[in-house]
C-alpha positions in Angstrom: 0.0 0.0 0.0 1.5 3.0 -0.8 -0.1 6.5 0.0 1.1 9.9 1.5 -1.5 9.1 4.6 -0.8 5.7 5.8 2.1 4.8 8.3 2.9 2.0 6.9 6.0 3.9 5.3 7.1 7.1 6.2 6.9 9.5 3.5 10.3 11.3 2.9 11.2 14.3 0.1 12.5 12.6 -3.1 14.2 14.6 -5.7 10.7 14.4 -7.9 8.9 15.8 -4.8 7.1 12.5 -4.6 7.3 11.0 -1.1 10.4 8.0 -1.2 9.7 5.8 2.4 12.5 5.2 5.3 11.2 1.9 7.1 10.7 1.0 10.4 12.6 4.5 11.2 12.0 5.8 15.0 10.3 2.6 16.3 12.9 2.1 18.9 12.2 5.4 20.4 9.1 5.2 20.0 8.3 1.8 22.1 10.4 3.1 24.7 8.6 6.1 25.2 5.3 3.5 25.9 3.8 4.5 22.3 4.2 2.5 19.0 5.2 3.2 15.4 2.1 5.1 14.1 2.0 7.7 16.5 5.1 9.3 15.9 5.0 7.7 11.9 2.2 10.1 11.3 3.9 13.1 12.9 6.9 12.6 10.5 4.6 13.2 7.4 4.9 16.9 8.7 8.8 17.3 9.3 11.2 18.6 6.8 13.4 15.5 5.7 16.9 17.0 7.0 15.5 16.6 10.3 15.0 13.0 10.3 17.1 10.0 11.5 18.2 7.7 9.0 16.0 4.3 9.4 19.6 2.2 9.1 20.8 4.0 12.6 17.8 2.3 14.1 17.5 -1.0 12.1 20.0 -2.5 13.6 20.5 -6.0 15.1 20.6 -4.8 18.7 17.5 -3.5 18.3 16.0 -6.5 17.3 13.7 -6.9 20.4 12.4 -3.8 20.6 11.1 -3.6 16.8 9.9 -7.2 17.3 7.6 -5.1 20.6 6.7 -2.9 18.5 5.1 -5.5 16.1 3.4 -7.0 18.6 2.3 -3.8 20.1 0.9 -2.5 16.5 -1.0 -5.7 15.7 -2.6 -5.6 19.5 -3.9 -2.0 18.9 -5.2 -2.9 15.2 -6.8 -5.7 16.9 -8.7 -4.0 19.7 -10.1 -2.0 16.8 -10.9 -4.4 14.3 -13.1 -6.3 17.0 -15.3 -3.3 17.9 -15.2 -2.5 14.3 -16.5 -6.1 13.1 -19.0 -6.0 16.2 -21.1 -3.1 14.9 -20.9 -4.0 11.4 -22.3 -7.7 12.7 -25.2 -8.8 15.0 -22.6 -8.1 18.1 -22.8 -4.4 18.6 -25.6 -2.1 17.5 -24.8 2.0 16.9 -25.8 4.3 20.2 -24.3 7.5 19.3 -21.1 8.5 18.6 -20.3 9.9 14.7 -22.0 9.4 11.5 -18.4 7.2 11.3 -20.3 4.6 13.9 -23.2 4.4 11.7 -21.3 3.3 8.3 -20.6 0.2 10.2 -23.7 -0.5 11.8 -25.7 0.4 8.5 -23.2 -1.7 6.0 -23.1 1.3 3.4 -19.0 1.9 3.5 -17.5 5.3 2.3 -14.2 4.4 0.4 -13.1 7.8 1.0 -14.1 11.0 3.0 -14.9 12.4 6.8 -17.2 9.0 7.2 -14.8 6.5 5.9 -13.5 5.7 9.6 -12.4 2.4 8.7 -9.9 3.8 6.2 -9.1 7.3 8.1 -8.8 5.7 12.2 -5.4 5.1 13.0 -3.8 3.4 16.2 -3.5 7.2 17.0 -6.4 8.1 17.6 -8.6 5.3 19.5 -9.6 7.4 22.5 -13.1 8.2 23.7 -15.5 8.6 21.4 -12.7 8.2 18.4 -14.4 5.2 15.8 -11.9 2.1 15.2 -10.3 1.2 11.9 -9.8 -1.4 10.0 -7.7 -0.9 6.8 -4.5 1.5 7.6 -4.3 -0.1 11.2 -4.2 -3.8 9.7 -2.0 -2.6 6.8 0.1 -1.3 9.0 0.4 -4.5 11.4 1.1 -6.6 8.4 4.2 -4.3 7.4 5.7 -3.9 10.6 5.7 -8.1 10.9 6.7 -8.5 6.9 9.4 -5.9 7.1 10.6 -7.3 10.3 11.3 -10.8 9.0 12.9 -8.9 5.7 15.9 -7.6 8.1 16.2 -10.7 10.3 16.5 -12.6 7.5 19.5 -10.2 6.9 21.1 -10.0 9.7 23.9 -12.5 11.3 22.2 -15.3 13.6 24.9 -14.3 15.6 24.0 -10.9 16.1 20.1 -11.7 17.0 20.5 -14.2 19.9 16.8 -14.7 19.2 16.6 -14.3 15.8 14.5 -17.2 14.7 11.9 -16.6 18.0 11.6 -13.2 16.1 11.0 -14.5 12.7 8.6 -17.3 14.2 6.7 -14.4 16.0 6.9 -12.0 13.1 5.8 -14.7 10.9 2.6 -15.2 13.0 1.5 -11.8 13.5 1.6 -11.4 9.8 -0.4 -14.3 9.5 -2.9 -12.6 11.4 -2.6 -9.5 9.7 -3.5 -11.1 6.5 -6.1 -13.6 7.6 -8.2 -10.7 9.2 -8.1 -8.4 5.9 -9.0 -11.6 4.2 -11.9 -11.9 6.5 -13.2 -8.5 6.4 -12.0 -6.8 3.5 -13.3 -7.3 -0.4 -9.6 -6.9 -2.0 -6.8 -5.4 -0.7 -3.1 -4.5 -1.6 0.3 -5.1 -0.6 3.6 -3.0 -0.5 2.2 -1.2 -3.7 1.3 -4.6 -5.4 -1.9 -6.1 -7.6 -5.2 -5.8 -5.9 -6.1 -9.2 -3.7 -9.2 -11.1 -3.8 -9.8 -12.6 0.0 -8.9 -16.0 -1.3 -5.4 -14.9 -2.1 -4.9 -13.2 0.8 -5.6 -16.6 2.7 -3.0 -17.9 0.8 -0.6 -15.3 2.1 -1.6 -16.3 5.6 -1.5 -19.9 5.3 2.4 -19.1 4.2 3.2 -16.7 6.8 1.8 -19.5 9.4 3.8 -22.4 7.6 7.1 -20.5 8.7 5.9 -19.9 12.0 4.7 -23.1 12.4 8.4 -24.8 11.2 10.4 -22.1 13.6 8.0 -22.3 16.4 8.6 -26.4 16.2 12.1 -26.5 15.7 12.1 -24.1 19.0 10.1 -25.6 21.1 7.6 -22.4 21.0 4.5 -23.8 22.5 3.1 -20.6 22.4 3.7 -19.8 19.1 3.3 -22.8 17.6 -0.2 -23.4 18.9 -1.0 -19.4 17.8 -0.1 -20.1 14.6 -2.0 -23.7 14.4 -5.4 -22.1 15.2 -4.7 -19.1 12.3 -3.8 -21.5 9.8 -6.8 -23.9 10.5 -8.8 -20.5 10.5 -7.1 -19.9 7.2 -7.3 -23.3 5.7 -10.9 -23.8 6.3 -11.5 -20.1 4.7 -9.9 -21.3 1.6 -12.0 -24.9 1.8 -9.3 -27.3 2.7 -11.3 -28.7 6.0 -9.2 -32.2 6.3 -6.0 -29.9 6.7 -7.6 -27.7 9.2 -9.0 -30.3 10.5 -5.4 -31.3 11.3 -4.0 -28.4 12.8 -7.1 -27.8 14.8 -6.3 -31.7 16.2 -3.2 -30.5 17.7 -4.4 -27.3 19.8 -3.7 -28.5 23.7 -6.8 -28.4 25.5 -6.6 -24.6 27.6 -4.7 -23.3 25.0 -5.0 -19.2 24.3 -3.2 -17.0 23.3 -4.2 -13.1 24.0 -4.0 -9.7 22.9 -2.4 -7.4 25.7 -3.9 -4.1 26.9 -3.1 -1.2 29.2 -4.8 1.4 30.8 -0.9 3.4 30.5 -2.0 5.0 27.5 -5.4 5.5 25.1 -3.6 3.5 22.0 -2.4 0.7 24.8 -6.2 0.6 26.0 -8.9 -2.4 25.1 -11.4 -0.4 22.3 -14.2 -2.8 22.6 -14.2 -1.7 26.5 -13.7 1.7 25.7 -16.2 2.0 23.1 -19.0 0.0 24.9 -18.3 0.9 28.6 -17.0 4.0 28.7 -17.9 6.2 25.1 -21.2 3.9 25.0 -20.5 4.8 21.2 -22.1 1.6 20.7 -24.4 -1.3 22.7 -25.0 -5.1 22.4 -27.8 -5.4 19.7 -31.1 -7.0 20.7 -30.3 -10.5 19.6 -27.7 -10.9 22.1 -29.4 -9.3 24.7 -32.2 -12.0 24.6 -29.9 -15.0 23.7 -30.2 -16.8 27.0 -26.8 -18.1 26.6 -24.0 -17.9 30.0 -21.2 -17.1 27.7 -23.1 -13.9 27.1 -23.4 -11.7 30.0 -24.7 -8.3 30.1 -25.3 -5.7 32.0 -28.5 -3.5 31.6 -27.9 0.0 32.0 -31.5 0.9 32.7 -31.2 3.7 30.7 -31.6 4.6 26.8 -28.8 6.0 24.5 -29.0 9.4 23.1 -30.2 7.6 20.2 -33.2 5.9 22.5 -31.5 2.6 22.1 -31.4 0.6 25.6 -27.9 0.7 26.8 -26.5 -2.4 28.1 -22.6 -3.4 28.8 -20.8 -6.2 27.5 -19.4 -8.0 30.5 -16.5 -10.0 28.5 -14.4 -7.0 28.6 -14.9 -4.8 31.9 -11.7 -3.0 32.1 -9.3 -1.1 30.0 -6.3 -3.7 30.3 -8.5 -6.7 29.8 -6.9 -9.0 26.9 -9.1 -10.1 24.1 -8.5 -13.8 22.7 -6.8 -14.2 19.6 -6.5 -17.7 19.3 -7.9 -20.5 21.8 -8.3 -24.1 22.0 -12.5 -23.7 22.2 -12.4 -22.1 18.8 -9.9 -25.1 17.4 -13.0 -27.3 18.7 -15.4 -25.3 16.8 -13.2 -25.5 13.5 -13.0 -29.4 14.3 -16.6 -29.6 14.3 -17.1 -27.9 11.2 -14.5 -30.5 9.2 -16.0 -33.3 10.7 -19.7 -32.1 9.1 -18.3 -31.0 6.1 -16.7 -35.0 5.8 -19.6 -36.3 7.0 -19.0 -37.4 10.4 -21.5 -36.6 12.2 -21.0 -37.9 15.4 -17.3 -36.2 15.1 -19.0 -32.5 14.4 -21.3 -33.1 17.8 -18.3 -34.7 20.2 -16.0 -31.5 19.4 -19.5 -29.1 19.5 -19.8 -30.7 22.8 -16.2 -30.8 24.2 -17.1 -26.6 23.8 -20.3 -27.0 25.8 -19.3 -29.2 28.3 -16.0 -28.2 29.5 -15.1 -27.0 33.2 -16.5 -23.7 34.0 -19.5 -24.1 31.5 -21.1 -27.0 31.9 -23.8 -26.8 29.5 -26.3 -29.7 28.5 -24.8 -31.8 25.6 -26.1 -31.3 22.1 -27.6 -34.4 20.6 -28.2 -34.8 16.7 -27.4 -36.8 13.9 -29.2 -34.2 11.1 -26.6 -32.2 9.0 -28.9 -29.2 9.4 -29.6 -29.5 12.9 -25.7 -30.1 13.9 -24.7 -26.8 11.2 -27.3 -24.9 12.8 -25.8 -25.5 16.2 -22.5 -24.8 15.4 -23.5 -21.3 14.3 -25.0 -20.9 17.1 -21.7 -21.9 19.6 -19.6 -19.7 17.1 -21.8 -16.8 18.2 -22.2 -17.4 21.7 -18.6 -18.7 22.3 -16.4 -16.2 20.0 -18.5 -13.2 21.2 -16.8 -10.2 20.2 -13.5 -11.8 19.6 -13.6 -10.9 15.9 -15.3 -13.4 14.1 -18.7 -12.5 13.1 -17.9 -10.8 10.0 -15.5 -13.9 8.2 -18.4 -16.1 9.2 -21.3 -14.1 7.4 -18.7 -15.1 4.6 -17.6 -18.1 5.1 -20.9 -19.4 5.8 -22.9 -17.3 3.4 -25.3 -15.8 6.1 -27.9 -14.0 5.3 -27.2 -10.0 6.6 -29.4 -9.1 9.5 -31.3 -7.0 9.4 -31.7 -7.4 5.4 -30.2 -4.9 3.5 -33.2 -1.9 2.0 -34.7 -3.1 5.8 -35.3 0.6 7.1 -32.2 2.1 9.4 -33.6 3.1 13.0 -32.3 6.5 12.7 -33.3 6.8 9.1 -32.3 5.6 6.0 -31.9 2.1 4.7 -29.6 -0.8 5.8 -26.9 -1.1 3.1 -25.8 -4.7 1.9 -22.1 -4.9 2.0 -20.9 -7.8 3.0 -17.3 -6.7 2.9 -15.6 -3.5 3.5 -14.4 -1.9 0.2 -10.8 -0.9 -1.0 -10.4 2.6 -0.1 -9.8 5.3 -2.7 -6.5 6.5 -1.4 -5.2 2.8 -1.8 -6.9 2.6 -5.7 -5.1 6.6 -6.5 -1.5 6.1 -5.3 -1.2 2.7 -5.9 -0.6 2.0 -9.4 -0.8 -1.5 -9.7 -4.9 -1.4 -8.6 -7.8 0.0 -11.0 -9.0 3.3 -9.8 
């Protein structure tokens, strides 16, 4: 992706006057000072190019650690946003008040470009109060920082990187992820200025980035890692239609497996959005579905009180404080994805042991599902993906994957007025389709 906006490069004065990119340049200062590359990224599009430090001084092996923190730290704040972002475009969260930005998500009618195209014009910068989450630029931006991390570790000496193959493991996963959630929510997207992507072949670039992990994280010993990257390329695999392999990754996920996003209350870009946006801003509020579901794995918490909007307000209960981590990989989802192979094959009894190894486990406890009828059993494990992955960033690749019908239907009248759109993807912005010139404007 190239454009003078985005941080995933940091526009410097060529010789033509058109912006030429330093990479990666003032991440190690800024992780130290507690904030990540974006933040001072988009600062730099304002400073004169004598004054900046040369990317080399900072790309440097010793460094190593802190850039690989600073791709973990950019994918964690990307994340936090994409899940609030996916929530009010899906069934999960419903618009309250908040910015005509809000109700492009909640409606389904995306703006490639202009003040209401929040999933293109959010950055990790700006997710304080009452600020809407994006989606494109703050995934982009993940999957850069990872990619062009493993580009200079690859590079540099093994013996100048104690760690160097943890790194390119862990970079290689986060990328995975990167990809696999633009494949999920996105219609097409682009890459370091290359061809425009259909979701299919961005799956493809996941299930490679989690091959590599996969291999490092083995030869390592990574549990962590390894188990991470197992659950993104079954979620990857399955995407693309190849159940029996994701049916064998999702085998080998350890039962209490997870692996979590990290938040902190130390600073708004470090903070948990889907708390911040529901709790505190109450930009947004679990839609009326959920709040009649009936289901223990979602809990909320009725405000007694309309939003502005005259919407009753109620809290999600999953995330109750500004540090609380949001799953990005677990074993209960590996069970779901097991289930859904094993119907796919034809097993039957296979899709409703794994459905109820979910149900039934320690701390839930729920009746066992009983069924030997494809529908019955598909319509079940819908139902556990909605209950059990609850805002955790899901809803949107399954109205895909599963080719759900949109509710409410699209031309449906909007509460606040207007018409429910149909997108079932969010659109390539404009800024991507003008300065890239590899994609069709």
């Amino acid at each position: 992706m190239e454009n003078d906006t985005s941080c995933n490069r940091v526009p410097m004065t060529s010789t033509t006057g058109r912006p030429r990119c330093s990479r990666l340049a003032l991440l190690t200062i800024t992780v130290m000072v507690g904030v990540s590359g974006c933040d001072v990224l988009d600062e730099l599009v304002a400073v004169d190019a004598p004054s900046r430090i040369v990317a080399e001084i900072l790309e440097e092996p010793g460094n190593a650690a802190t850039l690989m923190a600073s791709v973990v730290g950019d994918f964690e704040c990307a994340f936090a946003q994409y899940v609030s972002a996916v929530g009010a475009t899906t069934q999960e969260f419903q618009y309250a008040t908040g910015g005509f930005g809000w109700r492009s998500y909640d409606q389904r009618d995306f703006e490639p470009s202009g003040f209401n195209a929040a999933y293109v014009n959010s950055t990790c910068s700006t997710p304080q109060q009452g600020v809407i989450p994006g989606v494109y630029k703050t995934m982009s931006t993940a999957r850069w920082q990872a990619d062009h991390l493993t580009e200079l570790l690859e590079t540099w000496p093994a013996a100048d990187v104690p760690e160097r193959e943890s790194f390119l493991a862990r970079s290689a996963a986060y990328s995975g992820y990167s990809h696999l959630l633009l494949g999920e929510s996105m219609c097409s997207a682009a890459f370091d200025v290359g061809d425009e992507l259909m979701p299919a072949q961005i799956f493809e670039l996941a299930v490679a980035r989690f091959n590599t992990a996969i291999g490092g994280a083995q030869s390592l010993g990574d549990a962590a890692t390894l188990n991470m990257a197992r659950v993104g390329r079954a979620r990857a695999l399955i995407s693309l239609g190849r159940h029996s392999e994701a049916n064998a990754d999702a085998q080998q996920v350890p039962s209490g497996f997870v692996h979590n996003a990290g938040y902190s209350s130390i600073s708004t870009r470090r903070e948990n959005n889907v708390f911040v946006v529901n709790r505190r801003a109450e930009n947004v509020t679990p839609e009326a579905y959920f709040r009649t579901i009936g289901d223990p794995r979602v809990q909320l918490e009725d405000q007694g009180r309309p939003s502005p909007l005259g919407i009753p307000l109620f809290y999600q209960t999953k995330y109750t404080t500004a540090d609380a981590p949001i799953p990005i990989a677990r074993w209960e989802e590996a069970q779901l994805m097991i289930a859904e192979a094993e119907l796919q094959a034809g097993n039957m009894a296979g899709a409703v042991a794994a459905i109820n190894a979910v149900r039934t486990r320690p701390g839930v406890d729920l009746p066992p599902f009983e069924s030997s009828d494809a529908g019955a059993i598909r319509d079940q494990l819908l139902f556990e993906r909605q209950v059990e992955l609850f805002l955790e960033g899901h809803a949107l690749g399954d109205i895909h994957r599963y080719d759900l019908p949109l509710v409410p239907a699209a031309n449906t009248p909007y509460p606040t007025g207007g018409f429910y759109g149909g997108d079932r993807c969010i659109p390539m912005p404009d800024v991507e389709r003008v300065n890239n010139p590899n994609v069709p404007s």
